[in-house]
N, C-alpha and C positions, 0 to 999 in steps of 0.2 A: 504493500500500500504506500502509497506518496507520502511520504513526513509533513509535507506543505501543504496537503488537502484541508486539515483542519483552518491553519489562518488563511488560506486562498476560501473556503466557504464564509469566514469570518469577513474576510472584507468587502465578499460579494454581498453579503445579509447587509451589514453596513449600509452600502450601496441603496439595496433595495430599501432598503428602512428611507433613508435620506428621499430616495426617488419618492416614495410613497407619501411621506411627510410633505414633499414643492406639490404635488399633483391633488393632495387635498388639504391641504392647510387653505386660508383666504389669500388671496392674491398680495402678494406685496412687494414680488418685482416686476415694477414697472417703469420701462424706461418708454423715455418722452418722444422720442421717435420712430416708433413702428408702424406699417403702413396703415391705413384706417381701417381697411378691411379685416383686419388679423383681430380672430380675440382676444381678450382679455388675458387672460391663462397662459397664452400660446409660450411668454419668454418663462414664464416657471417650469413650467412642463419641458420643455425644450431643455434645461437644465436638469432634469429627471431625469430625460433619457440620457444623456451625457453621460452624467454620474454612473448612471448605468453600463454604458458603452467604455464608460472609465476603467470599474471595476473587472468588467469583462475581459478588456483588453491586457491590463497589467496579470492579470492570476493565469489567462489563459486557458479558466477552467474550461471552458469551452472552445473549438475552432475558430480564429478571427473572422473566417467567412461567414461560420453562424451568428457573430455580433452581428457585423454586415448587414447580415440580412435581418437582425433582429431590428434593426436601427430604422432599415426601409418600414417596417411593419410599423410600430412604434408610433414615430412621426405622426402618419395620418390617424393611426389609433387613438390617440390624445388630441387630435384637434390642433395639432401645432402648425403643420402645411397640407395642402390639399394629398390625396391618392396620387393623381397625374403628376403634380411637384416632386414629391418623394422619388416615385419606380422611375421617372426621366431623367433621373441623374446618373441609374446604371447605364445609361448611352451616352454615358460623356467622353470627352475627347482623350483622356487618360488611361480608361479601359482598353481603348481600341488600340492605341499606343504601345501598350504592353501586352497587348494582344500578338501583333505584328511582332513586336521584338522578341516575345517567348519564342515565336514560330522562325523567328530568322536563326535565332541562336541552337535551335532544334535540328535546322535544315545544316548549320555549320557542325553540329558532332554526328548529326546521321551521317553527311559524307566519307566525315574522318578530316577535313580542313582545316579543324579548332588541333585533330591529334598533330597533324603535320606542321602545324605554324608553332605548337607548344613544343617539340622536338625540337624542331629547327632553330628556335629561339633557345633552347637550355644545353644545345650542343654549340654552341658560340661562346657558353661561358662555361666550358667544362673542363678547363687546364690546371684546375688548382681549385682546392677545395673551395678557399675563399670567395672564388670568383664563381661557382656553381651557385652559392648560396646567394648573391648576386643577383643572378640570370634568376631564382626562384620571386624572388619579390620582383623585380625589375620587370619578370613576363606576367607577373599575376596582376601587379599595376597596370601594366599598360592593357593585357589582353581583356580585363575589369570595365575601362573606359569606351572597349565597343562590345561587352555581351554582360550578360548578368553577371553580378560577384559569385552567384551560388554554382553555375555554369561551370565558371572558371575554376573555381575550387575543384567541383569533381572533374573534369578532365584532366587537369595537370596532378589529380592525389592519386592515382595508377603511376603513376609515371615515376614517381617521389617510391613511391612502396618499391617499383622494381629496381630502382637507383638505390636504397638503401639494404633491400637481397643482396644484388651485386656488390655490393663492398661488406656483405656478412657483417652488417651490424645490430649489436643484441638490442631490445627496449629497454629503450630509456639510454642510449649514447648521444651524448651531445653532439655532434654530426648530424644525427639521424634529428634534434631538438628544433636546431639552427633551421634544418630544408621544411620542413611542416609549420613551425611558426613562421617564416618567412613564406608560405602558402598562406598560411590564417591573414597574418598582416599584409601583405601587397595585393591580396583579392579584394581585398575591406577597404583599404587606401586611395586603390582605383577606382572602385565605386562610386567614391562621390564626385568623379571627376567630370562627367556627363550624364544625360537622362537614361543612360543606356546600361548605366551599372547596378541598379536597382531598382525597386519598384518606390522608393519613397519620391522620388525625383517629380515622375510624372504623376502621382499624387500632389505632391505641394504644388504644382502648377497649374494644378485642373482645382485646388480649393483656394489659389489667390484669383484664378480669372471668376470663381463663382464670389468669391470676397469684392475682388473689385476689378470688374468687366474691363474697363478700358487699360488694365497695368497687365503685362506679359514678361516672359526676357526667353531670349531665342537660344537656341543650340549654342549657338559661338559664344553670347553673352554667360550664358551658364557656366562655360568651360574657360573662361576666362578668369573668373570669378575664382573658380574653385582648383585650376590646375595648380599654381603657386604651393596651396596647401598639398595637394596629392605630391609635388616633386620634393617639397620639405619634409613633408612625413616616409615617403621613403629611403631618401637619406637619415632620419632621424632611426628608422627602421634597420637598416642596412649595420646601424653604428652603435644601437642594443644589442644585433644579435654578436655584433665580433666581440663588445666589451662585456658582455652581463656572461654569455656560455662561451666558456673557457674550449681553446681549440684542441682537439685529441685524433686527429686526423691526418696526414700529411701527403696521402697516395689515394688517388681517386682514380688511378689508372682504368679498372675495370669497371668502373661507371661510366669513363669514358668510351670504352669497347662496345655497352651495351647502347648506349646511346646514339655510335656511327652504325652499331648495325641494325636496331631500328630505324631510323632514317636511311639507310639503305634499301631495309626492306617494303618503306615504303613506295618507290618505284620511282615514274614521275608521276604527275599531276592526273588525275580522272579527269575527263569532258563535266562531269559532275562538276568537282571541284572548282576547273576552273570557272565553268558560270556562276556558280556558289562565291566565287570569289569577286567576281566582275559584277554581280549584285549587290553583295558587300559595300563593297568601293562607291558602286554609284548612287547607294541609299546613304550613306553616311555623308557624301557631299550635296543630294539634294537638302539632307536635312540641316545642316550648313550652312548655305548658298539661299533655300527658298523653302526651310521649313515654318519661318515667319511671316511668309504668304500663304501659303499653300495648307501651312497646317503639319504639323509632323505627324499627329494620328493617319491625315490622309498619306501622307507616303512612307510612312508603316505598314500599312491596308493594301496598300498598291505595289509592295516591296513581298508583302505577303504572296497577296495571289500570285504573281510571278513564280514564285516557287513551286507552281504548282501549273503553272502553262508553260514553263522549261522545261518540266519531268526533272526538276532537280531531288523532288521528294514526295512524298504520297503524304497520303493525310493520315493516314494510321500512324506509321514513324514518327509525321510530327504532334500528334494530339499528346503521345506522352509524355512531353516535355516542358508542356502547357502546364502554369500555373496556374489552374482555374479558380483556387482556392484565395490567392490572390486580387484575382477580378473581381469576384463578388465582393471580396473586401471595401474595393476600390467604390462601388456604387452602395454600400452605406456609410463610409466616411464621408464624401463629397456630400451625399443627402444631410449627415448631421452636421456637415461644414455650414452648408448652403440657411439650414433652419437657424444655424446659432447666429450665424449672420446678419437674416432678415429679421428674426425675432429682437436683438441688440442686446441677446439675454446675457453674455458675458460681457460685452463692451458696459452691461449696466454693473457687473458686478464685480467688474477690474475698478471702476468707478470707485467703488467701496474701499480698498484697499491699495491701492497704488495713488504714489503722489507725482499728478502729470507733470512736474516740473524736474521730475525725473533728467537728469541728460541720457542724449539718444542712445551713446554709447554703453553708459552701464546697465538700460534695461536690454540692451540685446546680448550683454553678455550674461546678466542674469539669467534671460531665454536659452543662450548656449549652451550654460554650465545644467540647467534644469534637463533640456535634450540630451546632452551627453549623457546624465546619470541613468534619466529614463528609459534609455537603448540599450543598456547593461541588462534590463531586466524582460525587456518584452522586442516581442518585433519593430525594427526603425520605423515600417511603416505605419504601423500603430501608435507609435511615437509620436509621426510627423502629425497623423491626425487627432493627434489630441494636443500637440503641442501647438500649431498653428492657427487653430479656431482664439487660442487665447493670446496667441501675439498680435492676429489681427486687432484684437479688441483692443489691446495694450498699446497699439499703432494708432487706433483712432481718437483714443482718448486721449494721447500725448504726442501724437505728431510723428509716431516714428515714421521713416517710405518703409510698403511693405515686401518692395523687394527684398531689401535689406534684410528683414524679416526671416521673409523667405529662404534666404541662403542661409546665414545664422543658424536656424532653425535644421533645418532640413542637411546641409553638410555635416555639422556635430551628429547630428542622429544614425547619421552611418559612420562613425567612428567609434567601432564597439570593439574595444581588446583585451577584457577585462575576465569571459565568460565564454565557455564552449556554449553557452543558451542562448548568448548576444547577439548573433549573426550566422549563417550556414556557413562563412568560410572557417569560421573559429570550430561549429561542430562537425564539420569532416575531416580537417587537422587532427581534432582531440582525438577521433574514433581511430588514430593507428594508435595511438596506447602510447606513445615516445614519452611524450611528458604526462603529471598529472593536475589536479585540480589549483593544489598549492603551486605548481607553480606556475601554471597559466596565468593566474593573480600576478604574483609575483611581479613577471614582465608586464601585463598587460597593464595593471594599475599606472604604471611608469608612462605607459603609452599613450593612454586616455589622459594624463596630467599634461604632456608636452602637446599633445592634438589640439589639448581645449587652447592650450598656449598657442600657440602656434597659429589655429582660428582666430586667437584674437589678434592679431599681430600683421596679418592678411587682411582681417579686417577695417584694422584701424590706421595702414598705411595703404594697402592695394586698392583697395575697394574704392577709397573717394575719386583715386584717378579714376578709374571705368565711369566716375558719374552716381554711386552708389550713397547717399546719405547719411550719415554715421556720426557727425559731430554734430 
């Protein structure tokens, strides 16, 4: 039985109590600007289901999907937003997004393209121990920034297990610590580098354009934003694992062998492949170049079907790769985004508690430091959707811009090093047995201290050039 089930039921009753309490108690939050239409009730109830979707989300006694979808139901159950308001949020532009990207990053391991470029990348740095450990974070970084972190983890953790047979190292050699943490950390690292490393990316951007319709920021602005930190943290990364685990290694020769002769055995390129690749290339530059006209949902959608009018892949291969459980997530966060929004139920009760004359600076580091802890313990995406419904409000009430916000917010929340629970790159690391719990803490607490640093540091010098608000 779970040890945690008892306080995980404790906080969810909590939860429920509180919920119960706003949805029958008399009305008494009410803020001065909700539309006329709306009842009375609408921002206290709206706060109920929160709490609710709060509780849900942190214990995870249940699947995030089924909050999701508890959230959709909910809504119109209480009277907060209409039926048609609620269920039209699962067709928002986010879903569809990570729709297309699940199925691209599907189409790249059915081929075997992701095995070939992961090879081909860890045989360029396989001269020396040092430098293999290198090539682990450097390709998980980088290959992070065009396919999901969780992707990347399991294709390069085969690779890592047969590198570490090949040099006959027992569990728990530091060697064997170095190549798996440097998988956990440069999958996590790269992630936040584009919409394309995670699913929290394209959530925060589908719950500021439902926050505030006319504010956006494109592909290139994203990754502008945020590569600075993704190239400081793998340096920072790179410079834990040589100082903190002591080197006990000096011949990788036969890691080397095994690694020319897998890439030899992969041949050259399939016809596959190569269209696999040349879609690749030309969906990441539409999304670049004219995903800020066009819509990047739409040419994820249009990047999709292609895959499947090349004959690059069948729909069976790629459905299981799809994170569907994800998606639905995705259309009842954006619904309880959209209700906290219209309602003003938290803009009224940041009101309460926050003094607007706050400077811009320390309340978004407040929000960073709040993100980062909160992603230690539950999914980033869940995270983002509970962390950004309340920055919005904290923005309106005090002036912050909520790009700014938005980044803040949502870059810390994928910087989880702390917990094999924290993130998929951290729990398919853990599951080769190298290290254990104490010491994944250990480094990772270190990691999570200099990221949040680090954040802020990007923040409070890089960001105002781009044009980003912060002082």
């Amino acid at each position: 039985m779970n040890k945690r089930l008892p306080l995980k039921l404790l906080i969810v009753g909590v939860a429920l109590a509180i919920a119960l309490w706003l949805c029958f108690s008399s009305t008494f939050i009410k803020p001065h600007n909700i539309p006329e239409n709306m009842e009375e009730h609408a921002p206290q109830r709206c706060l109920a289901v929160f709490a609710i979707c709060l509780a849900l989300w942190v214990t995870n006694i249940i699947p995030l999907a089924a909050t999701g979808l508890l959230a959709l139901a909910l809504l119109p159950l209480l009277g907060i937003i209409s039926m048609e308001s609620s269920f039209e949020k699962f067709g928002n532009e986010a879903v569809f997004f990570m729709l297309g990207v699940f199925l691209l990053a599907a189409a790249t391991i059915a081929t075997g393209l992701s095995k070939r470029i992961t090879l081909v990348a860890l045989q360029r740095f396989d001269r020396s121990p040092g430098r293999l450990v290198i090539g682990v974070v450097v390709s998980a970084a980088f290959l992070s920034l065009w396919m999901p972190e969780h992707a990347v983890a399991a294709m390069i953790y085969p690779i890592l297990v047969e590198t570490v047979d090949s040099l006959s190292l027992r569990k728990g050699h530091n060697y064997a610590k170095k190549l798996f943490l440097g998988l956990a950390w440069g999958s996590t690292i790269g992630g936040v580098g584009t919409f394309l490393g995670g699913a929290r990316a394209p959530l925060a951007l589908s719950l500021l354009r439902q926050s505030h319709p006319d504010t956006s920021i494109s592909f290139l602005s994203w990754m502008g934003a945020a590569i600075p930190v993704v190239a400081l943290m793998v340096l920072v990364a790179i410079f834990l694992l040589r100082r903190r685990i002591p080197d006990d290694l000096d011949d990788i020769r036969s890691a080397t062998a095994m690694l020319d002769e897998r890439v030899r055995r992969l041949g050259p390129m399939s016809w596959r492949e190569r269209r696999m690749a040349a879609l690749m290339v030309a969906t990441i530059l539409a999304w670049i170049t004219i995903g800020h006209v066009v819509g990047l949902a739409v040419i994820a959608v249009c990047s999709a079907t292609m895959l499947f009018a090349l004959r690059i892949v069948d729909w069976q291969q790629a459905q299981g790769y799809v994170n569907w459980g994800v998606l639905v997530m995705y259309g009842g966060a954006v619904a309880l985004g959209k209700a906290l929004t219209e309602t003003r139920a938290m803009e009224y009760l940041a009101g309460q508690v926050i003094d607007p004359q706050f400077p811009t600076i320390l309340i978004l580091a407040i929000m960073a430091l709040a993100s980062i802890l909160l992603t230690e313990g539950i999914s980033n995406s869940a995270a983002v959707a509970i962390m950004l419904p309340i920055g919005y409000s904290l923005g309106e009430l005090t002036g912050v811009d909520a790009l700014s916000m938005t980044l803040a917010v949502t870059i810390t929340a994928g910087l989880a090093f702390s917990l094999p629970i924290s993130s998929p790159p951290n729990a398919i690391s853990f599951s080769a047995g190298h290290y254990g719990l104490r010491e994944v803490v250990q480094m990772g607490w270190r990691m999570n201290v200099i990221a949040y640093i680090v954040v802020l540091i990007v923040l409070a010098f890089w960001w105002p050039l781009l044009g980003h608000k912060v002082w």
